[in-house]
matplotlib code that plots the C-alpha trace (Angstrom):
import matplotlib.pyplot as plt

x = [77.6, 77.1, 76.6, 75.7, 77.4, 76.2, 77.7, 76.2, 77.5, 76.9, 79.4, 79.3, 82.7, 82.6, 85.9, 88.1, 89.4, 91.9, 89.7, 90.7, 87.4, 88.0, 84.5, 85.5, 85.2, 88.6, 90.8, 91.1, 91.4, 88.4, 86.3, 86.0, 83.5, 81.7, 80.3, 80.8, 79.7, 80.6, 79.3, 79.9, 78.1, 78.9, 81.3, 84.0, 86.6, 88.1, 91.3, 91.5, 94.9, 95.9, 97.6, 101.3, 101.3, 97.6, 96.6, 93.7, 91.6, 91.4, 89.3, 91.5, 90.9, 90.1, 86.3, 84.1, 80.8, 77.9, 79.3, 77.8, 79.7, 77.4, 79.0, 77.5, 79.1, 78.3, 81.3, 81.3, 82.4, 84.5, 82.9, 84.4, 85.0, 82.5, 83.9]
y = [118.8, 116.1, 112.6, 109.5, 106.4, 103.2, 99.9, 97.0, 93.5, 90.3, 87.4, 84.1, 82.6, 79.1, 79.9, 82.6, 84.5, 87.5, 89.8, 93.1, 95.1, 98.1, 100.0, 103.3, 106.9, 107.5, 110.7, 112.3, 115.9, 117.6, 115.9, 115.9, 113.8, 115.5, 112.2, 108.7, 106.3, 102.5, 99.4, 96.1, 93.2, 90.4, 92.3, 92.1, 95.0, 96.4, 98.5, 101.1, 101.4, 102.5, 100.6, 102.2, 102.1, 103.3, 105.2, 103.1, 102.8, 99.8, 97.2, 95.2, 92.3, 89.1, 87.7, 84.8, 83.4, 85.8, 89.5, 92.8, 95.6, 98.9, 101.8, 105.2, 108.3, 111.9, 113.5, 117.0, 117.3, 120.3, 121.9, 120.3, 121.6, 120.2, 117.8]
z = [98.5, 101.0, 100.8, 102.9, 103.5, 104.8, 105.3, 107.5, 107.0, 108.6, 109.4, 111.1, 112.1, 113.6, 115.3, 115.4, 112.8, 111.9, 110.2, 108.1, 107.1, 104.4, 104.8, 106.4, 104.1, 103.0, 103.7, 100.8, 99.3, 98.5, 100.8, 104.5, 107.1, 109.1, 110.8, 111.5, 113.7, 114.5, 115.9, 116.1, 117.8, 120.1, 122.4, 119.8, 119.3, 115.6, 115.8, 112.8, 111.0, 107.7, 104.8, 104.4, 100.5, 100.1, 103.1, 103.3, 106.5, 107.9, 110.7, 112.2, 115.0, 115.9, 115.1, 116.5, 116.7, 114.5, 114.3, 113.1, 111.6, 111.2, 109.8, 108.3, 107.4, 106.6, 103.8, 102.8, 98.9, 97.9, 94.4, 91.4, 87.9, 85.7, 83.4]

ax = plt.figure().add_subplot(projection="3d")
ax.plot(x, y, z, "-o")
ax.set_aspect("equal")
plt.show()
């Protein structure tokens, strides 16, 4: 099975600001992404990391003025046992 993920939200910081964004499709088992894509507006830049205690994917950078993040994602899911 496949699904679709989509994420776009909007921010307006009046100066700058140290931002950490948690909207990316996690690695996990049992699932895999087949595509992704990321933009963000104004010129500004996001470095992905990941959280060392919960392997979370993470945005990381500094933020001003009115900034777009648009992310959508494509993830394969193995077949589960039904419950």
């Amino acid at each position: 099975m496949r699904v679709q993920v989509r994420s776009s939200l909007s921010y307006e910081f009046p100066q700058p600001v140290d931002t950490i964004a948690a909207i990316l499709v996690a690695h996990a088992p049992g699932q895999s992404i087949e595509t992704e894509t990321l933009s963000v507006s104004n010129g500004a830049r996001l470095a992905e990391t990941s959280d060392p205690v919960t392997g979370a994917r993470l945005l990381r950078g500094s933020l001003t003025g009115r900034v777009t993040i648009d992310y959508a994602a494509t993830v394969r899911l193995a077949n589960r046992l039904p419950l």
